[in-house]
N, CA and C atoms as an extended XYZ file, in Angstrom:
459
Properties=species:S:1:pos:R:3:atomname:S:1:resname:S:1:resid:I:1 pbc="F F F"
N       -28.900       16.790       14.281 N   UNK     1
C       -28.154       17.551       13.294 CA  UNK     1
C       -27.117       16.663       12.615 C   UNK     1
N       -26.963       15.336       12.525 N   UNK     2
C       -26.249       14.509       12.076 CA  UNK     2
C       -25.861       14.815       10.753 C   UNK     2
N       -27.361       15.250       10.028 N   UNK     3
C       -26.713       15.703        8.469 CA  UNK     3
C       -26.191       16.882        8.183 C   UNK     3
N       -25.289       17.462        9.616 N   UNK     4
C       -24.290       18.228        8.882 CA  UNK     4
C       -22.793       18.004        9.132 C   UNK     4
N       -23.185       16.342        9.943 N   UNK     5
C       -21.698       16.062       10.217 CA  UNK     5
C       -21.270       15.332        8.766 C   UNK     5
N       -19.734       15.177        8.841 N   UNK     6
C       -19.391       14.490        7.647 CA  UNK     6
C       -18.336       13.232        8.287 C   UNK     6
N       -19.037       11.909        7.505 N   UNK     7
C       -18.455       11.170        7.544 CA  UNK     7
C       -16.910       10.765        6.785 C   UNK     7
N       -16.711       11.395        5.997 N   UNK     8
C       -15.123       10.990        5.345 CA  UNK     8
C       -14.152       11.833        5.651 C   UNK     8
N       -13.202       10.720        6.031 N   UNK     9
C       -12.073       11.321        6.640 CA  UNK     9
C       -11.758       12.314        5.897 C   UNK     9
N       -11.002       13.211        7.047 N   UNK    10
C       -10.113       14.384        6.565 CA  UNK    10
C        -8.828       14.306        5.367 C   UNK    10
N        -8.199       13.420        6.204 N   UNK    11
C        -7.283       12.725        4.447 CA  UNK    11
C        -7.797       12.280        3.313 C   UNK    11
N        -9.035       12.040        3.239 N   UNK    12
C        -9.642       11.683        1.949 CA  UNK    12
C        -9.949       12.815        1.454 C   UNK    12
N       -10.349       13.915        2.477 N   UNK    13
C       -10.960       15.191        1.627 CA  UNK    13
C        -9.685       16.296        1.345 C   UNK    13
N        -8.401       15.803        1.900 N   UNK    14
C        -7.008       16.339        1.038 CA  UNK    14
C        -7.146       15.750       -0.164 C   UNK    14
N        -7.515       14.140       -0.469 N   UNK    15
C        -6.823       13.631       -1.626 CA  UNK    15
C        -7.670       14.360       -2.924 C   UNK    15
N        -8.738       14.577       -1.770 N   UNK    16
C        -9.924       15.353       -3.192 CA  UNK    16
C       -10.021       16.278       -3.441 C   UNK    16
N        -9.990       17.215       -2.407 N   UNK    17
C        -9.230       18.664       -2.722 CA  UNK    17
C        -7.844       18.792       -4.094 C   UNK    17
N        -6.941       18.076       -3.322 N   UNK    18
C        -5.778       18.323       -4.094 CA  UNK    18
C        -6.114       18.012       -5.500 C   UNK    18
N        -7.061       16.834       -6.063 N   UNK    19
C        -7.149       16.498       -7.510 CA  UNK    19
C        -7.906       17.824       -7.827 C   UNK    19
N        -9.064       17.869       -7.316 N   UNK    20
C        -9.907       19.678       -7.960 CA  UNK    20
C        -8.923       20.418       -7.806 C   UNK    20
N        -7.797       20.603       -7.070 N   UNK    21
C        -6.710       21.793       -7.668 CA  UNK    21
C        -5.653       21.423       -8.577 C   UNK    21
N        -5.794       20.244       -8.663 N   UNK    22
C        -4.675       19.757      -10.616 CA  UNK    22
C        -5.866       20.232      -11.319 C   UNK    22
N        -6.622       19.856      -11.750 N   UNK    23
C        -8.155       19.862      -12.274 CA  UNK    23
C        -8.252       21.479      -12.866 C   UNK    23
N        -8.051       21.920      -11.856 N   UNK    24
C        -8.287       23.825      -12.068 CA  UNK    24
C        -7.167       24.108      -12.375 C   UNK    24
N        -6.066       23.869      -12.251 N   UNK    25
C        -4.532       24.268      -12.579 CA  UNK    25
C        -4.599       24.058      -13.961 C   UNK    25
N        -5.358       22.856      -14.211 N   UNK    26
C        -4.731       22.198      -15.446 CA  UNK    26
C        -5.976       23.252      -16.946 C   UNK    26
N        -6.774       23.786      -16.305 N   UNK    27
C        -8.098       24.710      -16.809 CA  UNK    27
C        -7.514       25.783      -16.570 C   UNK    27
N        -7.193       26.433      -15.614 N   UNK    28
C        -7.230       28.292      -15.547 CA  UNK    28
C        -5.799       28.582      -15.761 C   UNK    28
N        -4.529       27.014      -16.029 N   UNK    29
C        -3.515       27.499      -16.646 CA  UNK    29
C        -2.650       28.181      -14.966 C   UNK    29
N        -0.697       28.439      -15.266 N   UNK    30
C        -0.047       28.293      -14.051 CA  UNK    30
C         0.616       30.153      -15.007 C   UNK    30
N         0.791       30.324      -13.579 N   UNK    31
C         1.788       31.809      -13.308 CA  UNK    31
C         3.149       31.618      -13.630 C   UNK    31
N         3.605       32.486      -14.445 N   UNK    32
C         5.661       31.936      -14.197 CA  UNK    32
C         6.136       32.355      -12.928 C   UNK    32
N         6.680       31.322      -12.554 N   UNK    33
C         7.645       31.150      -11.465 CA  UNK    33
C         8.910       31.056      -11.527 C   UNK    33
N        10.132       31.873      -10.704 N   UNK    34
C        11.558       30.939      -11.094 CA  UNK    34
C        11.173       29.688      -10.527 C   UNK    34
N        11.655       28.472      -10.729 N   UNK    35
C        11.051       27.251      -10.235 CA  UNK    35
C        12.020       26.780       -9.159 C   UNK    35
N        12.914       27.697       -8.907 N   UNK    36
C        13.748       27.030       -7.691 CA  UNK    36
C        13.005       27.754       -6.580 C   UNK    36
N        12.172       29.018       -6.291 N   UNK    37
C        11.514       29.740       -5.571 CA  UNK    37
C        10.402       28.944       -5.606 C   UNK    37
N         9.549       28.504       -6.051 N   UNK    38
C         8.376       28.166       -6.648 CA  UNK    38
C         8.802       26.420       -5.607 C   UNK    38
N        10.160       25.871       -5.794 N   UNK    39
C        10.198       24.524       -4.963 CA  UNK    39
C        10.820       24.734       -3.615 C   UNK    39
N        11.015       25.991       -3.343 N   UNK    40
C        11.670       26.245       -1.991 CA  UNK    40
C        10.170       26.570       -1.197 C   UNK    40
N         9.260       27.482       -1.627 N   UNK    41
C         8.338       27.724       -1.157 CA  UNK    41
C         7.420       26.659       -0.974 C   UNK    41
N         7.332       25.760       -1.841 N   UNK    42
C         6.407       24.747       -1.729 CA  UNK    42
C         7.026       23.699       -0.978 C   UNK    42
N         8.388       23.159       -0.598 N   UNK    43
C         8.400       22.576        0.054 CA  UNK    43
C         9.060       22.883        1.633 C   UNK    43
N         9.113       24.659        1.524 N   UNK    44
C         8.694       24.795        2.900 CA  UNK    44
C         7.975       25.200        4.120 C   UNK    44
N         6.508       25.224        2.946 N   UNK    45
C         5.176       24.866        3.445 CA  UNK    45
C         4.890       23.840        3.169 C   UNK    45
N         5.037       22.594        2.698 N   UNK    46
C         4.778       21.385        3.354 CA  UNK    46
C         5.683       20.652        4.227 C   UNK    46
N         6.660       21.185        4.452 N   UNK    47
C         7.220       20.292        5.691 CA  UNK    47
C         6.752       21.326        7.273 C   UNK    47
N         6.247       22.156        7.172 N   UNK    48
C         5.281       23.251        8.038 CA  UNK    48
C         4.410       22.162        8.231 C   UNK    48
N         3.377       21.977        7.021 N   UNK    49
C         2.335       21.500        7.210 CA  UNK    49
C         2.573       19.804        7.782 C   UNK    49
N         3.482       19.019        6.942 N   UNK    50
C         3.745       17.893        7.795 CA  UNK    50
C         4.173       17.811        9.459 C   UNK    50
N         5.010       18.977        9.580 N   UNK    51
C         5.034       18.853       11.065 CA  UNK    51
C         3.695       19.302       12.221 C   UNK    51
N         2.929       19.928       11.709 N   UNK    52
C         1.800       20.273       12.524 CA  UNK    52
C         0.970       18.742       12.339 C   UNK    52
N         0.786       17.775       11.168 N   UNK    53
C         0.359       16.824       11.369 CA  UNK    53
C         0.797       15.385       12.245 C   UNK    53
N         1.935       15.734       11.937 N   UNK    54
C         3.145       15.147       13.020 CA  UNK    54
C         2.966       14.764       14.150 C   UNK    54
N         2.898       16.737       14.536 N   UNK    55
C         2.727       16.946       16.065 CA  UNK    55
C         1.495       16.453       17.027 C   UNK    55
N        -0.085       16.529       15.652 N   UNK    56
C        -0.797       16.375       16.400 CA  UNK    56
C        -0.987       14.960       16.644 C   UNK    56
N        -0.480       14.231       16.075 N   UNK    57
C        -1.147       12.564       16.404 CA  UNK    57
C        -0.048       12.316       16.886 C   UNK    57
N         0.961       12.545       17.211 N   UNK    58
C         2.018       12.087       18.722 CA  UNK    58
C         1.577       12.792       19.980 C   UNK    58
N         0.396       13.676       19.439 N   UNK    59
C        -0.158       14.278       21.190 CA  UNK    59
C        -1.256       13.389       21.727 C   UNK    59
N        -1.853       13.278       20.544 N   UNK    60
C        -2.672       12.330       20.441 CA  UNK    60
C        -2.708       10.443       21.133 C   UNK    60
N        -1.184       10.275       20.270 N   UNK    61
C        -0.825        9.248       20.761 CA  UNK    61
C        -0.152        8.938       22.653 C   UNK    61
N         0.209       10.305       22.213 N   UNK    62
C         0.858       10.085       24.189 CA  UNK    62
C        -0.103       10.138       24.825 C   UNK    62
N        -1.261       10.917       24.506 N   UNK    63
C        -2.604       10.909       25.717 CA  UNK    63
C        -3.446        9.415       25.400 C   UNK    63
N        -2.877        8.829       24.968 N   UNK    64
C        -3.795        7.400       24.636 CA  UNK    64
C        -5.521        7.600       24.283 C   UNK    64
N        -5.809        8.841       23.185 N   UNK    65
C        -7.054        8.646       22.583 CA  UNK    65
C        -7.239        8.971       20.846 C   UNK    65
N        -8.003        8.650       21.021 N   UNK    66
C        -8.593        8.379       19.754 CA  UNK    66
C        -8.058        9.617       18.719 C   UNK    66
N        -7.469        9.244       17.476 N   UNK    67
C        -7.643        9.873       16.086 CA  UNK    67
C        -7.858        9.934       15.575 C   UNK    67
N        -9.003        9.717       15.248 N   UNK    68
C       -10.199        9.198       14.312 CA  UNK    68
C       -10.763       10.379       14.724 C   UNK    68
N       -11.023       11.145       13.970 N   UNK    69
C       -12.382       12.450       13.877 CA  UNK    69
C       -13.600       12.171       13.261 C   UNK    69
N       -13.439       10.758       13.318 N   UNK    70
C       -15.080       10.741       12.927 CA  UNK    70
C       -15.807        9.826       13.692 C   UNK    70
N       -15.515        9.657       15.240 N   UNK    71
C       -15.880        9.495       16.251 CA  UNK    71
C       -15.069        9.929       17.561 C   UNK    71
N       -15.684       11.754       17.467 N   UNK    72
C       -14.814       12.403       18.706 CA  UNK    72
C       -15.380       12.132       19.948 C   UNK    72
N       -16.619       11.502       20.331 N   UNK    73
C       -17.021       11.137       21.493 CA  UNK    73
C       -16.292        9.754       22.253 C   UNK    73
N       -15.768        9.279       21.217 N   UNK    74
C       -15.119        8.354       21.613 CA  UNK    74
C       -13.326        8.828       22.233 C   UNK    74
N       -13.337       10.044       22.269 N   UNK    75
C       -11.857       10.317       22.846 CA  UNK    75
C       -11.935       10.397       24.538 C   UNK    75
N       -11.001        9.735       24.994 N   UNK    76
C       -10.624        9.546       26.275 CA  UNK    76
C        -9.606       10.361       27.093 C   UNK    76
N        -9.070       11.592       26.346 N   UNK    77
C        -8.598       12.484       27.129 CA  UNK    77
C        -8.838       13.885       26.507 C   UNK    77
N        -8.380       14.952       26.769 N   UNK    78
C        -8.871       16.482       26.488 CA  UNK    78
C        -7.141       16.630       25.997 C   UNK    78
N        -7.111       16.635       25.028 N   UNK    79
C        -5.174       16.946       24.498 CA  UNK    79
C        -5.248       18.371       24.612 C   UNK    79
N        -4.047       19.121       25.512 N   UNK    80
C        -4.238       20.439       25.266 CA  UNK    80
C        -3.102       21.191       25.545 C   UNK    80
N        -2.001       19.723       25.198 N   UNK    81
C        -0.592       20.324       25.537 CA  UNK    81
C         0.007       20.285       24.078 C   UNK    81
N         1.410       20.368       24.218 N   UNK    82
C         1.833       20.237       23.096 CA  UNK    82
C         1.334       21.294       21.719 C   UNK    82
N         1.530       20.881       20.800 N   UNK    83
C         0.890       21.297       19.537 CA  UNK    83
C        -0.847       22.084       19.950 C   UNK    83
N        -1.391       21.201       20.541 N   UNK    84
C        -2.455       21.644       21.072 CA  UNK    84
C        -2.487       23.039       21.712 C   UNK    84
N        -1.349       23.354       22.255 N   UNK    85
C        -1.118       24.929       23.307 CA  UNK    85
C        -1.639       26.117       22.143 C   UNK    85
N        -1.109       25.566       20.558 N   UNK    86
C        -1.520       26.732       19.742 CA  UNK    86
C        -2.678       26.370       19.048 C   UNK    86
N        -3.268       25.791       18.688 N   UNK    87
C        -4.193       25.077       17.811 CA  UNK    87
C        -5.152       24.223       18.486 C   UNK    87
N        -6.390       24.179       18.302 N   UNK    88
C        -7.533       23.089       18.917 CA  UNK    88
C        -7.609       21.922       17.466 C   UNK    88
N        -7.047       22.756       15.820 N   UNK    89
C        -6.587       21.393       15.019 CA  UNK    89
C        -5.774       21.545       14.184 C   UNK    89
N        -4.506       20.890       15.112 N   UNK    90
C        -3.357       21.417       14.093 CA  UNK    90
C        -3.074       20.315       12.726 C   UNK    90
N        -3.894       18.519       13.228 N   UNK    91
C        -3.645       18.177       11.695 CA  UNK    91
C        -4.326       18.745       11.049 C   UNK    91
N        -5.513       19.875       11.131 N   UNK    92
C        -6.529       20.268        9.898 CA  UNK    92
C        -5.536       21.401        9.671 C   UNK    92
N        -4.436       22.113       10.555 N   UNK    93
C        -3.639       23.164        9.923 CA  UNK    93
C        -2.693       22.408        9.139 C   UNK    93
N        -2.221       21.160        9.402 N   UNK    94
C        -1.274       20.886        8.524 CA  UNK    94
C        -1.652       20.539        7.215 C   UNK    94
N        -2.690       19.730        7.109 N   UNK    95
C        -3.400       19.543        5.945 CA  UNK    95
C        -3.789       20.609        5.117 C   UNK    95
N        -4.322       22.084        5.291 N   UNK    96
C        -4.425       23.135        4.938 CA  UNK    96
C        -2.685       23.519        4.437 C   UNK    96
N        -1.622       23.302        5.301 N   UNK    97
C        -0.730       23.758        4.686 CA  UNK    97
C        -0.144       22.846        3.628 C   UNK    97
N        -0.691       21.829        3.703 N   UNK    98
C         0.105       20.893        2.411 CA  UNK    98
C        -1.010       21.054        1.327 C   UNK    98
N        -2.473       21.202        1.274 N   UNK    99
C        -3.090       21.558        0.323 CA  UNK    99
C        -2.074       23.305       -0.196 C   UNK    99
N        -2.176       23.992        0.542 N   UNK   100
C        -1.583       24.814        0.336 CA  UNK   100
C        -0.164       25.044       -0.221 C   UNK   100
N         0.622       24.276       -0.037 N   UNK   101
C         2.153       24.062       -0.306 CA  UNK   101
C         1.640       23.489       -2.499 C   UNK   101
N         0.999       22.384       -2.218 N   UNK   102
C         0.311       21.933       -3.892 CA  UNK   102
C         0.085       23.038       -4.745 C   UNK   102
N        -0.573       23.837       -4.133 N   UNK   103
C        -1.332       25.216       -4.641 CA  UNK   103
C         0.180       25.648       -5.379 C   UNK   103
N         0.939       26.212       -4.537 N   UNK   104
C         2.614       26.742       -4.742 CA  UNK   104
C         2.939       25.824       -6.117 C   UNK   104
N         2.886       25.045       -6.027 N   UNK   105
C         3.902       24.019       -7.140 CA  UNK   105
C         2.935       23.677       -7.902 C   UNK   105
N         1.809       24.154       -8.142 N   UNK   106
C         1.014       24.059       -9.247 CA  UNK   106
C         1.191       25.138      -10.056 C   UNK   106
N         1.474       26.449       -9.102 N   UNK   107
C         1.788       27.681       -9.169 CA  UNK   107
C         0.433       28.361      -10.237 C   UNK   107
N        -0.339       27.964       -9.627 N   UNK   108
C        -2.208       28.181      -10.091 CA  UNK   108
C        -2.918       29.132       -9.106 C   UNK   108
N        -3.157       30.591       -9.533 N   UNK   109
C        -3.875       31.175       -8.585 CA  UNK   109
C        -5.367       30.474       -7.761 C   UNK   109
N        -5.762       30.040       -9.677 N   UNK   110
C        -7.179       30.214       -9.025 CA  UNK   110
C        -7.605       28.352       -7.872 C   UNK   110
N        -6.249       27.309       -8.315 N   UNK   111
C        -6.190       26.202       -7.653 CA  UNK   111
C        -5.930       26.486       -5.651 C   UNK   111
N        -6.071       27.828       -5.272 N   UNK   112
C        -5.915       27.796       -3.964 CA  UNK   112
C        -7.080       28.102       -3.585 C   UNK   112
N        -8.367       27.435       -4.413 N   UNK   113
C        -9.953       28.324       -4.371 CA  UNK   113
C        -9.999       26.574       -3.640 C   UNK   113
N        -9.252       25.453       -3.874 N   UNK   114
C        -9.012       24.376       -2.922 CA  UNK   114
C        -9.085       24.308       -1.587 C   UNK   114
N        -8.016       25.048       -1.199 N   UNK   115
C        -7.813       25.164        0.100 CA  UNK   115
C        -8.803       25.974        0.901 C   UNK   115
N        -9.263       26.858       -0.162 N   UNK   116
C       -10.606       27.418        0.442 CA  UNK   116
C       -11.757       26.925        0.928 C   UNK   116
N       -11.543       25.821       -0.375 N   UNK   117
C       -12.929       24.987        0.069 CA  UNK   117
C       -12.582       24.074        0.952 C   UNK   117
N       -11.703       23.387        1.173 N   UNK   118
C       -11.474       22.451        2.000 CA  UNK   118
C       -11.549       23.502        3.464 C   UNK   118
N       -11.335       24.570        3.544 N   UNK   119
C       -11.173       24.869        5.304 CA  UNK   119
C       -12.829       25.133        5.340 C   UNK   119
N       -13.390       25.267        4.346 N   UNK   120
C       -14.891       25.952        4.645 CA  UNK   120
C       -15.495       24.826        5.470 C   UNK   120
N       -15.223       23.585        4.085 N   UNK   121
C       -16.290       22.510        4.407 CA  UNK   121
C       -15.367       21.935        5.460 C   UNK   121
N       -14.275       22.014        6.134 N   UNK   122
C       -14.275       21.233        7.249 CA  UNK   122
C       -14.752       22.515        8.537 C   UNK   122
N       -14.496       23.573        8.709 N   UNK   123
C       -15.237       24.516        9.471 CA  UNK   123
C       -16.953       24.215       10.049 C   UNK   123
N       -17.531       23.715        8.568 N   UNK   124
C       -19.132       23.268        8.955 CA  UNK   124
C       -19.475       22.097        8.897 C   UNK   124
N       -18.631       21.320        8.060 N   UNK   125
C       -19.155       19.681        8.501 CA  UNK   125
C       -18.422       18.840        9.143 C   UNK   125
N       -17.177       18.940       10.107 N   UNK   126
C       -15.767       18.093       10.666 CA  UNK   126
C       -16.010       19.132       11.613 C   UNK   126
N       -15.568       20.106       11.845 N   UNK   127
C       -15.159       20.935       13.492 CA  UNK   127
C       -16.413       21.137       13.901 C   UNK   127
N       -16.969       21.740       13.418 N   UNK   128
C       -18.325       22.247       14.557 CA  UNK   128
C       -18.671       20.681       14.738 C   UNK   128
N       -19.093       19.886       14.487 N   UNK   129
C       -19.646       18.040       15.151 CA  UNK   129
C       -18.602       17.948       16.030 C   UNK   129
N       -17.410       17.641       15.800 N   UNK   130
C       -16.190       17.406       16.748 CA  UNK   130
C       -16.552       18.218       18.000 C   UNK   130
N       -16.697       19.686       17.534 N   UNK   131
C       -16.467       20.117       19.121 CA  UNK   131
C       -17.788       20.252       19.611 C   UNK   131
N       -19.296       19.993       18.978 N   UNK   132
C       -20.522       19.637       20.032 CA  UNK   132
C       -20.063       18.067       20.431 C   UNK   132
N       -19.637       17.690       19.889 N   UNK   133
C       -19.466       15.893       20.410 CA  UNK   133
C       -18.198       16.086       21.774 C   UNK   133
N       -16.998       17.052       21.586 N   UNK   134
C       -15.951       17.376       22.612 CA  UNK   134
C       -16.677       17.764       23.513 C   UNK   134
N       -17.380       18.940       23.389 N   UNK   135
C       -18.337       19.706       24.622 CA  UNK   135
C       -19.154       18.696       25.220 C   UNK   135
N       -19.684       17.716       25.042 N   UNK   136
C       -20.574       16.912       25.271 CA  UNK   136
C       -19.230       15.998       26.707 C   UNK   136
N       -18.103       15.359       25.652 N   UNK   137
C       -17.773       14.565       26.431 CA  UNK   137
C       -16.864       15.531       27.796 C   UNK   137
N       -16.250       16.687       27.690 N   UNK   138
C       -15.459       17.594       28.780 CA  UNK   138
C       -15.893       18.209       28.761 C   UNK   138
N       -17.144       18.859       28.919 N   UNK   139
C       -18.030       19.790       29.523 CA  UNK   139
C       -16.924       20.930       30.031 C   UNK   139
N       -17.114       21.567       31.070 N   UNK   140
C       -16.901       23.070       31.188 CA  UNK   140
C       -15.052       23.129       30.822 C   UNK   140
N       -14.107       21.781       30.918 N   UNK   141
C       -12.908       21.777       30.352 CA  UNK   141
C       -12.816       21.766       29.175 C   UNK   141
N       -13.854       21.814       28.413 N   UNK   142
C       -13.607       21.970       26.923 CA  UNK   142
C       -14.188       23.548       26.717 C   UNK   142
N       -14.439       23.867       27.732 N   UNK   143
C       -15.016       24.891       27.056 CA  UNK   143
C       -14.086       26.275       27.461 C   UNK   143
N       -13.281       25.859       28.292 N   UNK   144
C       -11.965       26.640       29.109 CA  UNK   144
C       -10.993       26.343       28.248 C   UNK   144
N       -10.601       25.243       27.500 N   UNK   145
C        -9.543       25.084       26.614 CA  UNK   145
C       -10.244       25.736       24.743 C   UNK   145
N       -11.032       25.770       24.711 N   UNK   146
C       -12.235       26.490       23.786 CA  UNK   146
C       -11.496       28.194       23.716 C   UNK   146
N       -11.809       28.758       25.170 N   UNK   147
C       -11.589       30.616       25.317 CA  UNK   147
C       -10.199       30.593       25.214 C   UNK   147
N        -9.297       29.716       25.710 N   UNK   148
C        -8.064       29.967       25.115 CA  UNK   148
C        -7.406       29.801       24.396 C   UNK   148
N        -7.604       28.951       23.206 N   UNK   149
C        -6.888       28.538       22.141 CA  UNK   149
C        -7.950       28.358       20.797 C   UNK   149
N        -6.763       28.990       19.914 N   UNK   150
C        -7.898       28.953       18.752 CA  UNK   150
C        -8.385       28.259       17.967 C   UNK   150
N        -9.465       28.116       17.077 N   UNK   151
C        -9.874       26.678       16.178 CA  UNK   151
C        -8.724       26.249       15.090 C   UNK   151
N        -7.593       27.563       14.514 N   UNK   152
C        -7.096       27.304       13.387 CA  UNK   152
C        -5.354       27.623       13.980 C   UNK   152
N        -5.607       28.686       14.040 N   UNK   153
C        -3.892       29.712       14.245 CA  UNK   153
C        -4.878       30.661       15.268 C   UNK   153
């Protein structure tokens, strides 16, 4: 089933997301906003979203494995503290919230059809590979940290 994993990083598919939502902002046109609401909101969903990305690669980093999601067989521990206690991927929540925070300060309805797409296509081509490749490497502990914590929120 290889061709439904995806090889490009997750930060690349923010940088591309985010241009298709200037792209559509700049086509379907922006909502009035007061713009001090419009920069309070947007930047405090992305410092949300920066700290969930934060969090997860210093959990990452203290368990000494791999952050690279595009070789999860190669991780050497089961992270499931920390940030991890709420989330199985909190940089894909943070990234969702900073695509999301863009959305705000584009102040473009139809530019949060972005963030849509970005959680879809990482839902079927980034998480489901990750976690048959996780299940593979922690067998019945991945699958106990699986029933208790969720893929997103």
């Amino acid at each position: 089933m290889k061709l439904l994993e995806s090889r490009i990083p997750p930060l690349a598919l923010v940088v591309i997301a985010g241009g298709l939502m200037w792209g559509i902002s700049r086509l379907a046109g922006s909502v009035a906003m007061p713009g001090g609401i419009r920069l309070g909101v947007t930047a405090l969903i992305l410092a949300l979203g920066v700290f969930f990305c934060v969090a997860g690669v210093v959990s990452f980093r203290r368990a000494r494995t791999t952050v690279d999601p595009r070789t999860p067989e190669a991780a050497t521990a089961l992270v499931d503290s920390g940030i991890y206690r709420f989330s199985r991927n909190p940089m894909y929540v943070g990234f969702a919230a900073i695509l999301l925070s863009w959305g705000v300060f584009l102040a473009s309805p139809w530019s949060l059809l972005g963030v849509a797409g970005f959680i879809l296509y990482l839902n079927c081509f980034q998480i489901t590979p990750e976690e048959r490749a996780l299940q593979g490497v922690f067998g019945d502990a991945y699958t106990a940290y699986r029933s208790r914590v969720r893929r997103w929120l």
